[in-house]
C-alpha positions as a Python dict, from the first residue, in 0.01 Angstrom:
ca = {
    (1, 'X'): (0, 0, 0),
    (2, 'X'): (292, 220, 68),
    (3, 'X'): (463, 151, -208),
    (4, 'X'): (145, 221, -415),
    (5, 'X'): (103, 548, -268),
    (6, 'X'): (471, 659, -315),
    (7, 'X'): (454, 513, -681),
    (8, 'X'): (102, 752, -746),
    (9, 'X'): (284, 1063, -536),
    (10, 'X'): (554, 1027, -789),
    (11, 'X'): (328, 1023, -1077),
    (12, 'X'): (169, 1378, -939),
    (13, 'X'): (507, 1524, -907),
    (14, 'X'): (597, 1458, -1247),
    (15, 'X'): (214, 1544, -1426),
    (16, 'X'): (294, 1901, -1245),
    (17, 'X'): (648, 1951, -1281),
    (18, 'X'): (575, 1907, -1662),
    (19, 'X'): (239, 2169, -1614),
    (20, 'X'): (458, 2427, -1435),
    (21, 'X'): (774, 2367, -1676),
    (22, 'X'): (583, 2443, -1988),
    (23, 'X'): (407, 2723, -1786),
    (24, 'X'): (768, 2885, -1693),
    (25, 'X'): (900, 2775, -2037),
    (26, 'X'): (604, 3013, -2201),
    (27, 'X'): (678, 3288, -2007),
    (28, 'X'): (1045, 3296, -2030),
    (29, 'X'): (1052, 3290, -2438),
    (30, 'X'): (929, 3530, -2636),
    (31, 'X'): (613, 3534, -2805),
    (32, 'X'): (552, 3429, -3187),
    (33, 'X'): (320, 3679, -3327),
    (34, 'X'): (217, 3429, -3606),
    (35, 'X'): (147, 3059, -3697),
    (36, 'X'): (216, 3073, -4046),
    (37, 'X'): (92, 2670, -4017),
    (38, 'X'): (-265, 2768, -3913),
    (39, 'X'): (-205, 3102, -4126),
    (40, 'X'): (-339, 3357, -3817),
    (41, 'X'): (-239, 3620, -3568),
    (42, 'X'): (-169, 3467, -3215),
    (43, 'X'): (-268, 3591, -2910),
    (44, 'X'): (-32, 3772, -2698),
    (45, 'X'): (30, 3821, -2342),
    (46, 'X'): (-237, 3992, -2198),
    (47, 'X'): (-183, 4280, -1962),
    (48, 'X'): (-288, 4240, -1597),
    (49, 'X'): (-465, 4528, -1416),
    (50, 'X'): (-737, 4532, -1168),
    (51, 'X'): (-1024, 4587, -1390),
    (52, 'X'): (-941, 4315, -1628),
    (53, 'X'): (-893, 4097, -1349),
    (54, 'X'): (-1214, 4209, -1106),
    (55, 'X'): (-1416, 4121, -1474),
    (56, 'X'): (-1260, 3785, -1558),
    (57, 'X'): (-1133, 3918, -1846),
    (58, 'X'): (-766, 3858, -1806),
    (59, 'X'): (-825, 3524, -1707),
    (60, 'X'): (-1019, 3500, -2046),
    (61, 'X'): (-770, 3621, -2223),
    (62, 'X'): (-457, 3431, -2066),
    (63, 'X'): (-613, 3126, -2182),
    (64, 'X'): (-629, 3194, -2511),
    (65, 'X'): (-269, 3312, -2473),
    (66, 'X'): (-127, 3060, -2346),
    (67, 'X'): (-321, 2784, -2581),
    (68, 'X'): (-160, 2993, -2852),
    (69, 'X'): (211, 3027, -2705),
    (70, 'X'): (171, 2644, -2606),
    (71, 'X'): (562, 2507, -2635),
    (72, 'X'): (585, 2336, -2972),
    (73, 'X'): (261, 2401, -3036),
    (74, 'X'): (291, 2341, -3418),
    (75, 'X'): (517, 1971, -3342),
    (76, 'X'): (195, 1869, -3178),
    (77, 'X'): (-65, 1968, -3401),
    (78, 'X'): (170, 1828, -3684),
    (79, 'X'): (188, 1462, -3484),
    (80, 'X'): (-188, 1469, -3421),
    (81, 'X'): (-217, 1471, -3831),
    (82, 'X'): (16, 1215, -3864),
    (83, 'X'): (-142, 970, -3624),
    (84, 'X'): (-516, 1074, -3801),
    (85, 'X'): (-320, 972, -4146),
    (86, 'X'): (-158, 674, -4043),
    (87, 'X'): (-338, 452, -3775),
    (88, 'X'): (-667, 656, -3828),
    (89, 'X'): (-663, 652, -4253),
    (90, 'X'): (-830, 963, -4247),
    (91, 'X'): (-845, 1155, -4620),
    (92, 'X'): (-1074, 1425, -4509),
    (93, 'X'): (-954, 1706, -4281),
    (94, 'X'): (-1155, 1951, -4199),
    (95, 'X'): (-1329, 2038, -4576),
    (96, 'X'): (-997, 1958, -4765),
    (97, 'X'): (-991, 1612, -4941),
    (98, 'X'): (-625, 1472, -4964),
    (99, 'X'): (-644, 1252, -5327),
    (100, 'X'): (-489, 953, -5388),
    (101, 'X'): (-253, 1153, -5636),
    (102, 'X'): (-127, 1444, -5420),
    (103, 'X'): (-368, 1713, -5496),
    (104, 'X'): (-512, 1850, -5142),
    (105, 'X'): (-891, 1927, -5239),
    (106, 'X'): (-1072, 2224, -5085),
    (107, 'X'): (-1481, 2124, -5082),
    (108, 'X'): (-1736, 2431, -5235),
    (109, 'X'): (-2013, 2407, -5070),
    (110, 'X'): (-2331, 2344, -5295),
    (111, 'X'): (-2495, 2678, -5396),
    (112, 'X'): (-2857, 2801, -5489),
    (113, 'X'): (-3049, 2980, -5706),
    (114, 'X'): (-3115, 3256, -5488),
    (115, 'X'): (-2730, 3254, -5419),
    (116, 'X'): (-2670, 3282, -5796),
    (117, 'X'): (-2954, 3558, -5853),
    (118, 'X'): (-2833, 3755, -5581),
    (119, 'X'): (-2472, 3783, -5699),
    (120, 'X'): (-2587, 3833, -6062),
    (121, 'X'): (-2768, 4138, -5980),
    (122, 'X'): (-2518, 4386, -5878),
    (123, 'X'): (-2284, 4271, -6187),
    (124, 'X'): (-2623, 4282, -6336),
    (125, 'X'): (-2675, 4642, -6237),
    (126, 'X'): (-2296, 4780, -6247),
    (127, 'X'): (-2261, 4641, -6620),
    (128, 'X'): (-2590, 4822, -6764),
    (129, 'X'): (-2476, 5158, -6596),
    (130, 'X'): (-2126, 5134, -6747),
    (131, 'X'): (-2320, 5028, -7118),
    (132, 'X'): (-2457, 5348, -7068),
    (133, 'X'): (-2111, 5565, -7104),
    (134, 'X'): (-1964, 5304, -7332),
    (135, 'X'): (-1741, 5105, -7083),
    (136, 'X'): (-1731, 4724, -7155),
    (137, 'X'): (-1762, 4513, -6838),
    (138, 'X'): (-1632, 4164, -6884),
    (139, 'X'): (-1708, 3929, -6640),
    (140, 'X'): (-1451, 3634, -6631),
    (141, 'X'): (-1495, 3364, -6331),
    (142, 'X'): (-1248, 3084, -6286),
    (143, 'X'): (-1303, 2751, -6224),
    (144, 'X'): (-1099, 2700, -5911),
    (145, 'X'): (-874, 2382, -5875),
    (146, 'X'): (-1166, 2160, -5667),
    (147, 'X'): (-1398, 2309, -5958),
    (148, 'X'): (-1108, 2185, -6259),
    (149, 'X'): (-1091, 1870, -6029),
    (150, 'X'): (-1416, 1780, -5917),
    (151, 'X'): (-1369, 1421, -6072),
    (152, 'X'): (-1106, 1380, -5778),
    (153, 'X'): (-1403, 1396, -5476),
    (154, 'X'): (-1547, 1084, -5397),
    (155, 'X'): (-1930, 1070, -5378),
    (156, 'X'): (-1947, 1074, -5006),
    (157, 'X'): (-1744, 1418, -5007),
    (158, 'X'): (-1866, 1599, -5316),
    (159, 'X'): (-1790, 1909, -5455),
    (160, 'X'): (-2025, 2174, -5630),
    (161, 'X'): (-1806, 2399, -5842),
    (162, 'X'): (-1906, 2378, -6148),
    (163, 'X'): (-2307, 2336, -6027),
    (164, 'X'): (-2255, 2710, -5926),
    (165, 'X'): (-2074, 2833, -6207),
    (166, 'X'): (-2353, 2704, -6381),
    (167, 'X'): (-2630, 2876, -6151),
    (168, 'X'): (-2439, 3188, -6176),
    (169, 'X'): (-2387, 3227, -6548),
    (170, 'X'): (-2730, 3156, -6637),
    (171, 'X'): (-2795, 3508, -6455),
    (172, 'X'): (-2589, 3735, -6584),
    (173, 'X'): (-2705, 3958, -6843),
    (174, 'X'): (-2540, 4025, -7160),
    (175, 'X'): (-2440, 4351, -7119),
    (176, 'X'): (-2218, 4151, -6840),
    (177, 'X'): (-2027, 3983, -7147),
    (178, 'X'): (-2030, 3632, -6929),
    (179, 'X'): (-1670, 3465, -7018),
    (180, 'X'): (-1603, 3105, -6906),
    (181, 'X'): (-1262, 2927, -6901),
    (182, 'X'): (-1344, 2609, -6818),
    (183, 'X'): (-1287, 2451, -7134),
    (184, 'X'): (-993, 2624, -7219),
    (185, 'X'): (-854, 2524, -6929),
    (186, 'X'): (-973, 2144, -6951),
    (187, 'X'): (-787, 2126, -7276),
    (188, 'X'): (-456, 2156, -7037),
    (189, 'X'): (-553, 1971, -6777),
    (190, 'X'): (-273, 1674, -6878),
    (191, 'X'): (14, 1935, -6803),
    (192, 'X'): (246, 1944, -6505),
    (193, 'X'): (226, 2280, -6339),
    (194, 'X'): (-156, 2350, -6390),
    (195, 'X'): (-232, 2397, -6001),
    (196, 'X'): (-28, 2394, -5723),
    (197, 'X'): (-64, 2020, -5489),
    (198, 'X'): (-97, 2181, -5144),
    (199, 'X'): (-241, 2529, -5198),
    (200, 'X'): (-584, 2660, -5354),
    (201, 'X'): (-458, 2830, -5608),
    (202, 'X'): (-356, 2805, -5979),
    (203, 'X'): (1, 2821, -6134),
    (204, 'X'): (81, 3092, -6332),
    (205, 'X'): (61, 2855, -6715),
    (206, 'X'): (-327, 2788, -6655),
    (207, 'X'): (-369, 3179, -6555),
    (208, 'X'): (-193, 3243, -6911),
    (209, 'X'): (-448, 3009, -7075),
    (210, 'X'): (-717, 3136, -6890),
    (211, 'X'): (-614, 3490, -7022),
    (212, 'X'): (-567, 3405, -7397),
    (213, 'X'): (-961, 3317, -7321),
    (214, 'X'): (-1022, 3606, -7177),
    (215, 'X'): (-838, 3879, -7388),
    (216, 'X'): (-943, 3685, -7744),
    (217, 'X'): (-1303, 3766, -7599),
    (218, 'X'): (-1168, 4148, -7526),
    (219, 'X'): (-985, 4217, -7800),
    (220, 'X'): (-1279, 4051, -8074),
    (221, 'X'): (-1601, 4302, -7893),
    (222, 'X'): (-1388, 4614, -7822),
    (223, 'X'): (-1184, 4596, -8165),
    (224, 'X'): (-867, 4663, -8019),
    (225, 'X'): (-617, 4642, -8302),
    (226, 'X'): (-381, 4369, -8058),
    (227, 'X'): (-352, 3993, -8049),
    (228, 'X'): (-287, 3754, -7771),
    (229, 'X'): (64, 3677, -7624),
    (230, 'X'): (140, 3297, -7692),
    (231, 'X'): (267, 3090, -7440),
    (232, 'X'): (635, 3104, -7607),
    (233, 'X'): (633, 3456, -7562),
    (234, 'X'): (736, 3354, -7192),
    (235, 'X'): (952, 3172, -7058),
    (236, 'X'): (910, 2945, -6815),
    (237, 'X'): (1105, 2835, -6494),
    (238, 'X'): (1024, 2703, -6080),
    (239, 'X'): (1174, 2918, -5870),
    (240, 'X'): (1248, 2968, -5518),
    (241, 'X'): (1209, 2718, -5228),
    (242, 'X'): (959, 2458, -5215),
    (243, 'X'): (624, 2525, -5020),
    (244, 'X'): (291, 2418, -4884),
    (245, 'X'): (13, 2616, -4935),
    (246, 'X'): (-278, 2680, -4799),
    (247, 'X'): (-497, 2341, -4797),
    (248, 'X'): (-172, 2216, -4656),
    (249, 'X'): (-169, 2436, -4360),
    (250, 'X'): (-552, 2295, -4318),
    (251, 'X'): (-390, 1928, -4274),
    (252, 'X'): (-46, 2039, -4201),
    (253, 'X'): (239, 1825, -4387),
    (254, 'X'): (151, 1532, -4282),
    (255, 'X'): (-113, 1491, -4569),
    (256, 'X'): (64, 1721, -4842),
    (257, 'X'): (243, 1400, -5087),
    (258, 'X'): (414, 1692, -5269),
    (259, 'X'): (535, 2039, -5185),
    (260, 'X'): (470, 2307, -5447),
    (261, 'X'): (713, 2583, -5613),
    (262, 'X'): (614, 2875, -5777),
    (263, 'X'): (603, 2868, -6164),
    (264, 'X'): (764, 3216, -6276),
    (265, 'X'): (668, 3400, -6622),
    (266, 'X'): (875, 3596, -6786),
    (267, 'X'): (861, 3788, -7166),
    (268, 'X'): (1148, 3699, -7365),
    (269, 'X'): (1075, 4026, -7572),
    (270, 'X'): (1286, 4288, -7423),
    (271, 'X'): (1057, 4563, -7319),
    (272, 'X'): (1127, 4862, -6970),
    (273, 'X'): (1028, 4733, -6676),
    (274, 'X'): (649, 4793, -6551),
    (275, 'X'): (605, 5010, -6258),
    (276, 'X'): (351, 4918, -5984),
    (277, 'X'): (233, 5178, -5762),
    (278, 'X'): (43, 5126, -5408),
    (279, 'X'): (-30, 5365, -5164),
    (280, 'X'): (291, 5585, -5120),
    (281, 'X'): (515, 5324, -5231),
    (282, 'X'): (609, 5149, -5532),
    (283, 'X'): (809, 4904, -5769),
    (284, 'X'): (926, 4840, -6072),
    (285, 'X'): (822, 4419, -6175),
    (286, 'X'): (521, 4220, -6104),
    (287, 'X'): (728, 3996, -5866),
    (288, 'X'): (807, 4002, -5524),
    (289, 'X'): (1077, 3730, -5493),
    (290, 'X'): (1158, 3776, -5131),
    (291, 'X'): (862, 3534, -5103),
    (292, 'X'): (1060, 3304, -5289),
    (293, 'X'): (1345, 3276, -5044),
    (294, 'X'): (1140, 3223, -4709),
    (295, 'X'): (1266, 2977, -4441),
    (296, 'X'): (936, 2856, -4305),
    (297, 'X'): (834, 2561, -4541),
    (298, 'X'): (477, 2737, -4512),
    (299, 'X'): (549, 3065, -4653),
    (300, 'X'): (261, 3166, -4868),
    (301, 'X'): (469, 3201, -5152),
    (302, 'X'): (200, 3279, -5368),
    (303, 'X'): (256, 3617, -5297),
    (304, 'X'): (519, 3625, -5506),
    (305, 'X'): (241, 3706, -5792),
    (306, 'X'): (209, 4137, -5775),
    (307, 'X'): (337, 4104, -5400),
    (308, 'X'): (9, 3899, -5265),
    (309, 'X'): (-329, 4127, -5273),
    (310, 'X'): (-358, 4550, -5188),
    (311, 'X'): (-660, 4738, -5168),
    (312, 'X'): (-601, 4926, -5478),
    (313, 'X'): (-280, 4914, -5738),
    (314, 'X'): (-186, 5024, -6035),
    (315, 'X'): (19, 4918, -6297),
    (316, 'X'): (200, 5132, -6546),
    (317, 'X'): (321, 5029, -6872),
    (318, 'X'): (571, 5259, -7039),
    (319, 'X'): (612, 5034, -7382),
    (320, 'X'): (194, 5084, -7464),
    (321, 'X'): (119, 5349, -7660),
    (322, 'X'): (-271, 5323, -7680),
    (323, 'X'): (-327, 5487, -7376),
    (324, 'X'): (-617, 5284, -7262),
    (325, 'X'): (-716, 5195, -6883),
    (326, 'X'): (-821, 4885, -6749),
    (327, 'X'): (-962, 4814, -6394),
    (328, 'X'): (-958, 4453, -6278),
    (329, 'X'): (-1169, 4399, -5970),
    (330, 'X'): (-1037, 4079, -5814),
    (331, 'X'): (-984, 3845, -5571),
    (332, 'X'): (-625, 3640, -5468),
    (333, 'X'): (-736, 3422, -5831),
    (334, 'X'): (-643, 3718, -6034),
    (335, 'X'): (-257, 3794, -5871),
    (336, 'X'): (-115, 3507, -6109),
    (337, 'X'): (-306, 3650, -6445),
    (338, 'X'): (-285, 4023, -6422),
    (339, 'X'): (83, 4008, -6520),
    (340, 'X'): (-68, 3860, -6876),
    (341, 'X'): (-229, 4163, -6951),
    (342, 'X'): (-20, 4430, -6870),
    (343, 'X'): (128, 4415, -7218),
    (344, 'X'): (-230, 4534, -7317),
    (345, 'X'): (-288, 4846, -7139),
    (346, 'X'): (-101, 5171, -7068),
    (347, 'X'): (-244, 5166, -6771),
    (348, 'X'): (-440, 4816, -6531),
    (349, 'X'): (-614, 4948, -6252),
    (350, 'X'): (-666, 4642, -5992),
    (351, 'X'): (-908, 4668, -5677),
    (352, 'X'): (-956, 4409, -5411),
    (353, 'X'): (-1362, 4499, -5266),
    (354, 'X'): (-1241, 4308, -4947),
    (355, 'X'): (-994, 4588, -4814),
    (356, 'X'): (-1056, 4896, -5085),
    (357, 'X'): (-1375, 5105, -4958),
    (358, 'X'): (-1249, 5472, -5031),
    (359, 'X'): (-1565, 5551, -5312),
    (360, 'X'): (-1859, 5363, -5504),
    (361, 'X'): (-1709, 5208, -5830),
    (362, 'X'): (-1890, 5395, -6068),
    (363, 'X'): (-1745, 5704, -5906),
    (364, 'X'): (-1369, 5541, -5918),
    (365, 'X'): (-1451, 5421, -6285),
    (366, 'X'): (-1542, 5766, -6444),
    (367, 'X'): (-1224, 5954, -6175),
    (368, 'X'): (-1014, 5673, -6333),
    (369, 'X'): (-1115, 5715, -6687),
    (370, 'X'): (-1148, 5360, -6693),
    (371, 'X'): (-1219, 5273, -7086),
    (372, 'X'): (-1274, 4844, -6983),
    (373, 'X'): (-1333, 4672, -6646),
    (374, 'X'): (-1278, 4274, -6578),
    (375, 'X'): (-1416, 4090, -6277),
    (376, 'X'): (-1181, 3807, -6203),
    (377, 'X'): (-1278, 3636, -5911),
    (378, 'X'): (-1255, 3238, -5884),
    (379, 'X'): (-1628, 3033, -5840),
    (380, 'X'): (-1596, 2985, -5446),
    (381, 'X'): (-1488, 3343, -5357),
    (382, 'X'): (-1794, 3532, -5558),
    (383, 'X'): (-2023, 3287, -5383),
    (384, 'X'): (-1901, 3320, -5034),
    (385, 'X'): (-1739, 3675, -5032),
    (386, 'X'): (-2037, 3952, -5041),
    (387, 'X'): (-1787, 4167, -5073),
    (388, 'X'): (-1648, 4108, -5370),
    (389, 'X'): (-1989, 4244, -5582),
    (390, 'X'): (-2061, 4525, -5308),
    (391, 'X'): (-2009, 4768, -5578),
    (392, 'X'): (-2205, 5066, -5440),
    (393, 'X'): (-2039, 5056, -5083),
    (394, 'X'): (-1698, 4852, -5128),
    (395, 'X'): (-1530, 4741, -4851),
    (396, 'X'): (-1868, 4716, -4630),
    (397, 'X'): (-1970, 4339, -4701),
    (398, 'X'): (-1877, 4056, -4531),
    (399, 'X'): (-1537, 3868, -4594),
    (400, 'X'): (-1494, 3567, -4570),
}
């Protein structure tokens, strides 16, 4: 009995000692402001005074805190994967659906009609306005990769992107000029370095064939004397560290077969550099390579494209001569396909309705001089983002 009690004393000892030394251990290193693996702020210390602490707020707050600053927080949450993958087979995490070939599958949810109609009316609306002073509005959704993949899902975990891109363009009015890629891009679909593995996005080469789609449509209704770049006009390379994206950080490494690189674009034809301007600052490429170089193997990398996404940019083009302006409302889709039609434009105006919300954009259209718009925003976004179509009071509907 003695020895039993000794043997259970001993067990205490060591349950707390670990408690208290992770407890000390938080407090005595400093604080990471971000988990690039779960991809949000953490929380920090909170302060202590007696009002926080009379209202159970600081308590509150610690909590989170210290769930947050947990020691090797992302080590456990990477183990708890691997045991869900191995022992547990799990291929659903969360709503991401790891295929049997690599490819880390992000579920849409299935849409309505009343979704569709209500999205359709403000491009509805914002395209007859603009008919009205002779401004073409081109509205050109991409099939995301679950949408281009949709085969992938198994029937117990389906997928509805192309049900809604169906909903949705059976809408839109004509004055909306309705452009869809999907068979463009399904054409490709054989070819290495369509969409990235472990992140949500597309590469760069089906962005390009997603433009030639697009501009053909442009370039045939506004009778611009131009043609489309061809995919030799680039060349072609992976570059910078390897990286996993975004689905990854949903089921960490553990599920992510393949890391991604970022497929880099460049025009062989010798031309002066374009100019991007944001805010008070600017640059001259459509790159930012410091993304390229990260340490952390979750770097979002696809930032790389313009520099990731700004409220509003614009892009200058000193070889164009024809002195026309082009505004590109967007969403993260569009960072990777902008940099095809630069060539086009003196002048591409792009504005992200999540974070810009200075004036309506009518108002910024006829300011801007704007002579085309495109709406680029992939099928998911548009459907779950209200704020991408607030047109009249940008930067007011919900994000998601």
């Amino acid at each position: 009995m003695k020895k039993a009690n000794i043997q259970g004393l001993a067990l205490i000892t060591i349950f707390l000692l670990t408690i208290f030394g992770f407890f000390i251990f938080t407090f005595v290193t400093p604080s990471k402001s971000m988990s690039l693996l779960e991809n949000r702020n953490l929380a920090q210390r909170p302060d202590l005074n007696s009002e926080n602490l009379l209202t159970g707020e600081y308590s509150k707050r610690f909590e989170q805190y210290y769930n947050d600053q947990f020691p090797m927080r992302d080590t456990f949450i990477e183990t708890n994967s691997r045991i869900n993958k191995n022992f547990l087979r799990q291929n659903i995490i969360d709503d991401v659906y790891v295929s049997d070939d690599g490819y880390l599958l992000s579920q849409i949810a299935e849409g309505t009609s009343a979704d569709a109609k209500g999205i359709a009316s403000g491009i509805n609306e914002l395209a007859d306005d603009l008919a009205k002073k002779n401004i073409g509005v081109y509205t050109a959704l991409m099939p995301n990769k679950p949408t281009m993949m949709e085969n992938k899902f198994p029937s117990y975990f389906p997928s509805y992107g192309q049900k809604n891109m169906d909903l949705l363009y059976k809408e839109l009015d004509e004055n909306t000029h309705p452009i869809d890629s999907r068979a463009t891009l399904e054409k490709h679909m054989n070819e290495d370095y369509m969409f990235f593995y472990s992140d949500h996005h597309w590469q760069a080469k089906a962005a390009f064939y997603a433009y030639q789609n697009v501009m053909s449509e442009i370039i045939d209704k506004e009778n611009m004397k131009d043609s489309i770049s061809q995919y030799n006009d680039y060349s072609w390379e992976l570059k910078g560290k390897p990286f996993y994206g975004s689905d990854a950080r949903k089921t960490t490494s553990a599920n992510a077969k393949k890391a991604d690189k970022i497929l880099v674009a460049e025009l062989k034809k010798n031309h002066k550099p374009y100019v991007m301007k944001w805010g008070i600052k600017s640059r001259s490429g459509l790159y930012n390579t410091d993304f390229l170089t990260m340490e952390d193997l979750y770097t979002n990398r696809y930032q790389a494209y313009l520099g990731g996404d700004f409220a509003q940019l614009t892009i200058t083009n000193p070889n164009q001569t024809n002195n026309k302006k082009l505004l590109v409302i967007k969403d993260s889709y569009a960072n990777a396909f902008v940099q095809f039609l630069v060539p086009h434009y003196k002048e591409i105006h792009v504005l992200d309705l999540r974070h810009y919300n200075k004036m309506p954009i009518e108002k910024y259209v006829v300011e801007n001089k704007i002579d085309q718009i495109v709406l680029l925003n992939n099928i998911n976004s548009i459907f779950v983002t209200p704020a991408l179509t607030n047109f009249e009071h940008p930067g007011q509907g919900e994000n998601q």
